[in-house]
BAVO-696110 format. One record per residue (C-alpha): z, y negated, x negated; residue number from 1. Coordinates in Angstrom, 3 decimals. Layout:
<tidrens>
         pz         py         px   seq
          Z          Y          X   NUM
...
</tidrens>
This chain:
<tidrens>
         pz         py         px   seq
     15.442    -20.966    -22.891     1
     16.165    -17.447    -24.533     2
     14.745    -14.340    -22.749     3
     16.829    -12.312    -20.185     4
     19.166    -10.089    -22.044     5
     22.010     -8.277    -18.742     6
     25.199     -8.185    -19.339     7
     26.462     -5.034    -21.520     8
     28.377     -3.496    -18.472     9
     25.548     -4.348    -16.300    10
     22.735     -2.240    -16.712    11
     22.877     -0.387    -13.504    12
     20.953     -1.836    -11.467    13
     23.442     -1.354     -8.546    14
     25.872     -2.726    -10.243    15
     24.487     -5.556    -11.541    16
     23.476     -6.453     -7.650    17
     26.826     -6.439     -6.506    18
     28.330     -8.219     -9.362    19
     25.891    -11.009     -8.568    20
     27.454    -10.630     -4.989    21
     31.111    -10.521     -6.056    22
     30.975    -12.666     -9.690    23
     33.483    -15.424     -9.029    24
     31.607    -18.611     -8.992    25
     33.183    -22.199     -9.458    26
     30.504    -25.382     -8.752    27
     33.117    -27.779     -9.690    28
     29.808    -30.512    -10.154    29
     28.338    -29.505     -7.096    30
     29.339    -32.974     -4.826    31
     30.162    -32.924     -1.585    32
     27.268    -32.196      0.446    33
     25.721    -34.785      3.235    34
     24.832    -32.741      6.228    35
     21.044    -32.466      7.547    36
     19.742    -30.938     10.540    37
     15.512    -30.548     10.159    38
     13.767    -30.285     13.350    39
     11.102    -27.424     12.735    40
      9.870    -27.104     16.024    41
     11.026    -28.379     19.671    42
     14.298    -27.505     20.478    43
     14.913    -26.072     17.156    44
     16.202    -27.136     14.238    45
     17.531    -26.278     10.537    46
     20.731    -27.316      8.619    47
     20.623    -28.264      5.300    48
     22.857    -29.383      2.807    49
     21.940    -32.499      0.704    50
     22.801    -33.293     -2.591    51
     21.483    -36.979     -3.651    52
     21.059    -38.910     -6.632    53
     21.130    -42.273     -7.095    54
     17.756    -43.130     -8.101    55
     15.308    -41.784     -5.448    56
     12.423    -41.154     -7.663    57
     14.490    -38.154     -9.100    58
     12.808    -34.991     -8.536    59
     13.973    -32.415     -5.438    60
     14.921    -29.433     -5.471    61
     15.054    -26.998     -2.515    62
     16.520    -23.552     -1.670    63
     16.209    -21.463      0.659    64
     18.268    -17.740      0.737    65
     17.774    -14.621      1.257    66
     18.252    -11.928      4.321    67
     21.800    -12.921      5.869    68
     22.693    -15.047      3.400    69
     23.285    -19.275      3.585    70
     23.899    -22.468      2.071    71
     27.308    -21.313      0.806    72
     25.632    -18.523     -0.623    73
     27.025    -18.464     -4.487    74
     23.797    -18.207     -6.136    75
     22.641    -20.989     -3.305    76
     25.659    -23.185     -4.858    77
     25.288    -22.520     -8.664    78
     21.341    -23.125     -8.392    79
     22.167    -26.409     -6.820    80
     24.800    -27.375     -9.258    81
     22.358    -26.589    -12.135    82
     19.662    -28.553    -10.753    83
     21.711    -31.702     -9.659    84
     23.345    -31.441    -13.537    85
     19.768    -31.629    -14.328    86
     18.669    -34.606    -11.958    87
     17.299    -33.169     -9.335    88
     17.865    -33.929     -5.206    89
     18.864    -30.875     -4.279    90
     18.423    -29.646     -0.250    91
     20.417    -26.034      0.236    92
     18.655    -25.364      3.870    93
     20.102    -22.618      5.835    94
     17.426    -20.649      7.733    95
     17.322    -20.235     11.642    96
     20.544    -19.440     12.871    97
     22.511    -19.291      9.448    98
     25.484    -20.920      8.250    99
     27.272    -21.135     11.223   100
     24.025    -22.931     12.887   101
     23.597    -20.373     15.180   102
     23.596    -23.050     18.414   103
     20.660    -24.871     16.654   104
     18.053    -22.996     17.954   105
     17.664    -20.404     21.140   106
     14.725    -18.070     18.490   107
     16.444    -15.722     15.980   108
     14.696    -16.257     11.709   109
     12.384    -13.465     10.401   110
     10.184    -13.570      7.347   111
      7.357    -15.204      8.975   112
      8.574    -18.590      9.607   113
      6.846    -20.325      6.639   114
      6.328    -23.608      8.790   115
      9.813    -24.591      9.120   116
      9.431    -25.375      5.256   117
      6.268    -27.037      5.731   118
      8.246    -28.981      8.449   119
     10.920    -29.552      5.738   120
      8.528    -30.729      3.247   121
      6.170    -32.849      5.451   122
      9.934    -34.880      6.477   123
     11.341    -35.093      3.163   124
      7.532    -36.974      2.243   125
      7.094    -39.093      5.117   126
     10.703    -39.947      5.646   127
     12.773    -39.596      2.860   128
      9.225    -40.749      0.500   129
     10.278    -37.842     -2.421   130
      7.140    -37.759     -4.630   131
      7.775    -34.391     -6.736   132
      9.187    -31.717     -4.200   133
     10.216    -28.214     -5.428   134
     10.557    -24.884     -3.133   135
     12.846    -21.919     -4.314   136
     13.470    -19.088     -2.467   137
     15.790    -15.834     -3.191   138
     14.502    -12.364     -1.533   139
     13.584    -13.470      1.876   140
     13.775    -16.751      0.973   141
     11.017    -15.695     -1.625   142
      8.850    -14.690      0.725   143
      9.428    -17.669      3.092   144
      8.239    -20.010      0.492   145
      5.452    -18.200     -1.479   146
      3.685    -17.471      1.939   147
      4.434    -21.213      2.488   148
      2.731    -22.561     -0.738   149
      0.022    -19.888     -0.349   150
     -0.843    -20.703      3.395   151
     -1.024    -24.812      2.646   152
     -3.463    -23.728     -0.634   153
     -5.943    -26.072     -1.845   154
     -4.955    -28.264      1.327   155
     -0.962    -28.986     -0.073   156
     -0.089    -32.462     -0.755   157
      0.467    -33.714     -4.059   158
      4.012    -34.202     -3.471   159
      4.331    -30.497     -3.383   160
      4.678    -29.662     -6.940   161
      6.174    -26.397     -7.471   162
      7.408    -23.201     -6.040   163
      9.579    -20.213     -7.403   164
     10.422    -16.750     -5.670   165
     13.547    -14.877     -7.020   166
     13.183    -11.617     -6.218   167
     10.637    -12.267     -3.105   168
      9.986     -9.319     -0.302   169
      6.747    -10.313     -0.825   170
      5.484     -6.501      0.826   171
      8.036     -6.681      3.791   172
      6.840     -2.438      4.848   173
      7.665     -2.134      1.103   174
     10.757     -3.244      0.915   175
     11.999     -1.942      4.360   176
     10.998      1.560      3.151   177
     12.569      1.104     -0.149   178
     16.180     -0.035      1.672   179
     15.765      3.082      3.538   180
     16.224      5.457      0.451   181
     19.278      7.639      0.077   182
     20.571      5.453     -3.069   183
     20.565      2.324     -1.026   184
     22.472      3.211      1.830   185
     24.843      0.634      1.470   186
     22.565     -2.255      1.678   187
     20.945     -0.684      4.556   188
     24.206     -0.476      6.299   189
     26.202     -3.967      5.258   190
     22.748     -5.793      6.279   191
     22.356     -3.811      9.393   192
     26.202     -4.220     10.703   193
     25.738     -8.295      9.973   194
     22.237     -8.672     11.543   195
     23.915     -6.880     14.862   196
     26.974     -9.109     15.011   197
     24.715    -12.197     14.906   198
     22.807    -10.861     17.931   199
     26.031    -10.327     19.597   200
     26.855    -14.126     18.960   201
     23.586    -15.059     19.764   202
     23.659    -12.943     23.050   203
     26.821    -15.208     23.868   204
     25.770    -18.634     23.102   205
     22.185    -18.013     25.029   206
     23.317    -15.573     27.939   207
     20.466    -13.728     29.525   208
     17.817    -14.308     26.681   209
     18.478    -11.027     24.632   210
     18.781     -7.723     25.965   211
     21.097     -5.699     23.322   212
     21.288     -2.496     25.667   213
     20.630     -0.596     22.567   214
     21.458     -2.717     19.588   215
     24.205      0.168     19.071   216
     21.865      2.751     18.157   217
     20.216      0.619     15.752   218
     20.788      2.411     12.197   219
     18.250      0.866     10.221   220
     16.404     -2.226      9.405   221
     12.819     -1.108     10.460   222
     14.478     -0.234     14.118   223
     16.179     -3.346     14.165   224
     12.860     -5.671     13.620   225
     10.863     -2.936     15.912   226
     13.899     -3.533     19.007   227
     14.661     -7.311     18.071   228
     13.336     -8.850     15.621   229
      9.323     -8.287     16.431   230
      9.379     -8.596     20.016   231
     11.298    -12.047     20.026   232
      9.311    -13.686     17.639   233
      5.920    -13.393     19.187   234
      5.057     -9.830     17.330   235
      3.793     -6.728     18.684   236
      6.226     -4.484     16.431   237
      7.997     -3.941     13.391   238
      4.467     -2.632     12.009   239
      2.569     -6.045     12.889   240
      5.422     -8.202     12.199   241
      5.857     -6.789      8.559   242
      2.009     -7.500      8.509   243
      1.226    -10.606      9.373   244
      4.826    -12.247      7.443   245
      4.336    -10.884      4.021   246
      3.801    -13.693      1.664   247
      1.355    -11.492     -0.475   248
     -1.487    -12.030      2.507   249
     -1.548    -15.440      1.214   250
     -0.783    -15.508     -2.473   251
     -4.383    -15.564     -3.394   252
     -4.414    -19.206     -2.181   253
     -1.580    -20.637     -4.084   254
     -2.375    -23.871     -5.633   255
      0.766    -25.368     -7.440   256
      2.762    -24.296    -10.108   257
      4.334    -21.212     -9.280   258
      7.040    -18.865    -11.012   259
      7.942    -15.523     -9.858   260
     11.173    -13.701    -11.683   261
     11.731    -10.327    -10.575   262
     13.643     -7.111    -12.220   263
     11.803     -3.647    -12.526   264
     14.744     -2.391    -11.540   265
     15.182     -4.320     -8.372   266
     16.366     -1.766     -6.377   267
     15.323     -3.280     -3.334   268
     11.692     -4.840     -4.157   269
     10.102     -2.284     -6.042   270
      8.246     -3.587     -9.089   271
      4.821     -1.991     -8.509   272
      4.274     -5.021     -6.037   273
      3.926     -7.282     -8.515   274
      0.805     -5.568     -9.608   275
     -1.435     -7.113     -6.420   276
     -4.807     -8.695     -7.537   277
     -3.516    -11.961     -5.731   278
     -0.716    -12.099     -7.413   279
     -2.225    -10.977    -10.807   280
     -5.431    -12.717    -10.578   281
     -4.023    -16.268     -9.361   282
     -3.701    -18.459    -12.739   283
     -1.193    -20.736    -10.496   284
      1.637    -17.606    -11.016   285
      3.276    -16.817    -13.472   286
      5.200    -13.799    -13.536   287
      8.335    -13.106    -15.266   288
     10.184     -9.487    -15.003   289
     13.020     -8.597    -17.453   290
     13.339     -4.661    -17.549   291
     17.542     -5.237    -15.868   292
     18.542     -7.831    -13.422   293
     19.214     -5.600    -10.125   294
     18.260     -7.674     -6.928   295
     18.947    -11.632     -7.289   296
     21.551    -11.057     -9.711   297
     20.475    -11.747    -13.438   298
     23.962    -11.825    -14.873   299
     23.205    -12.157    -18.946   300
     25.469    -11.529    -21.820   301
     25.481    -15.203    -22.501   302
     28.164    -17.228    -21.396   303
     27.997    -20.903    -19.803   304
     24.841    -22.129    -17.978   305
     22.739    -19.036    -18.904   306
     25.221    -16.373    -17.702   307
     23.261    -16.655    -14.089   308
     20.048    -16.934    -15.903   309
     16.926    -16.868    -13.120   310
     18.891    -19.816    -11.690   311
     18.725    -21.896    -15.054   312
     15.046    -20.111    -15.413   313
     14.359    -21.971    -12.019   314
     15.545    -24.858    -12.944   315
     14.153    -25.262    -16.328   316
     10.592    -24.245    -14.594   317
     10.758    -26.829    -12.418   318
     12.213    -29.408    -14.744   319
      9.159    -29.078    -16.718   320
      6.578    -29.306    -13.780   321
      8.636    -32.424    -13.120   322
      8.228    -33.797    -16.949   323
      4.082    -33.095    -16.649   324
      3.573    -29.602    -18.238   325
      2.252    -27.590    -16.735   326
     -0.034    -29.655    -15.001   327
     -1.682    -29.599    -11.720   328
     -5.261    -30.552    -11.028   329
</tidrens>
């Protein structure tokens, strides 16, 4: 597969974030999806959205989103088509409360809740009896499954036998700060207004469990996880949770195959986290960062199956893990 080259009219790396936002998207080869609900802990579960192929020795493929996003998420949908044209099971999970799965649990998500996707992947083994499971996760998502992989380290089953991060908040304080700059006001703002109107849901299908006396004066991400977030997910404060949830705690410890595709100009995860010694120093990762690609977006100059290129990256990374090279120990 040919290196990342951006679109010509997408160089900015603002604009090439939105356009991965806004880009029409078609899936016509995407089937229609069987509905799955995971149960990651008691009285909570996950919905996922399955895509199977006939022969169940084929190879899965899961994705998880990013920060307000969901299953129906385009680049959720055009990663999935790729990956079932390619042969894979694919399992588009929403997290905690996403995709209209709000009801499913009484807990709101945050970045910390790597063992939900160990639940996923210890069910899909024992239940469904997948042999060669794949995790990829955009932004959030990123960091979901990276801390996942890195947390199960030596100790992850063989069934396990790749993970990607698009893009991952891998430095949570990091990435807060950087959303609070001047030049990325809006994506302070449009994540901020949805993350409060979910609350407000949430406040109505659980009443009594959330006080939102002062989810109005919430203006920024940081204060939302310090008034919300933290203290309802067993976290002292926005300081500890961003702490003790950042996937690069853990990276040192990854054991399978991993791919990480980032932009240096992501304007949201800034590239000098990429230069951590567990990240650098882990022969399991292997780093890929184009100079333009924006935040999740990767919109080439090629047309067809590489004009999203990290989700044909992801699936050509995988496909080969899959196929025996690289291998694992």
């Amino acid at each position: 597969m040919r290196s990342f080259v951006p679109h010509p009219l997408l160089r900015q790396p603002h604009l090439m974030t939105l356009a991965g936002a806004l880009w029409p998207r078609r899936t016509p080869s995407l089937p229609q999806a069987e509905e799955r609900l995971f149960e990651v802990e008691a009285g909570t579960q996950i919905l996922g959205k399955c895509h199977w192929q006939a022969k169940r020795e084929s190879p899965t493929l899961v994705l998880v989103h990013g920060l307000e996003g969901s299953s129906e998420s385009s680049y959720m949908r055009g990663a999935a088509e790729k990956a079932f044209l390619s042969g894979f099971h694919v399992v588009r999970l929403n997290q905690r409360n996403c995709g209209g799965s709000d009801r499913l649990t009484p807990t709101v998500y945050n970045s910390g809740l790597s063992g939900d996707f160990r639940a996923v992947l210890e069910e899909l083994i024992t239940r469904d009896g997948l042999r060669n499971i794949c995790f990829a996760g955009y932004s959030m998502g990123g960091n979901l499954v990276l801390k996942m992989a890195g947390e199960l380290g030596a100790a992850a089953p063989a069934e396990l036998i790749a993970v990607c991060g698009i893009c991952p908040t891998l430095e949570l304080a990091v990435c807060v700060d950087a959303i609070s700059r001047p030049g990325n006001r809006f994506y302070q703002t449009h994540f901020v207004r949805r993350l409060k109107a979910r609350m407000r849901r949430k406040a109505r299908l659980f009443p009594g469990k959330f006080d939102l006396s002062g989810l109005d004066r919430l203006q920024t991400i940081r204060e939302f996880d310090d008034a919300i977030t933290a203290p309802h997910s067993g976290y002292r404060d926005a300081v500890d949770y961003y702490e003790r949830a950042s996937a690069v705690r853990s990276t040192r410890e990854i054991s399978v195959p991993t791919l990480i595709l980032t932009a240096k100009d992501d304007p949201i995860v800034p590239f000098s986290l990429f230069a951590a010694s567990a990240i650098r120093d882990n022969p399991r990762i292997g780093l890929e960062a184009p100079e333009h690609g924006g935040h999740c977006s990767f919109i080439s100059c090629w047309s067809g199956s590489e004009r999203h290129w990290a989700e044909a990256r992801v699936v050509e990374f995988c496909r080969g893990v899959a196929a025996g090279s690289p291998k694992r120990d």
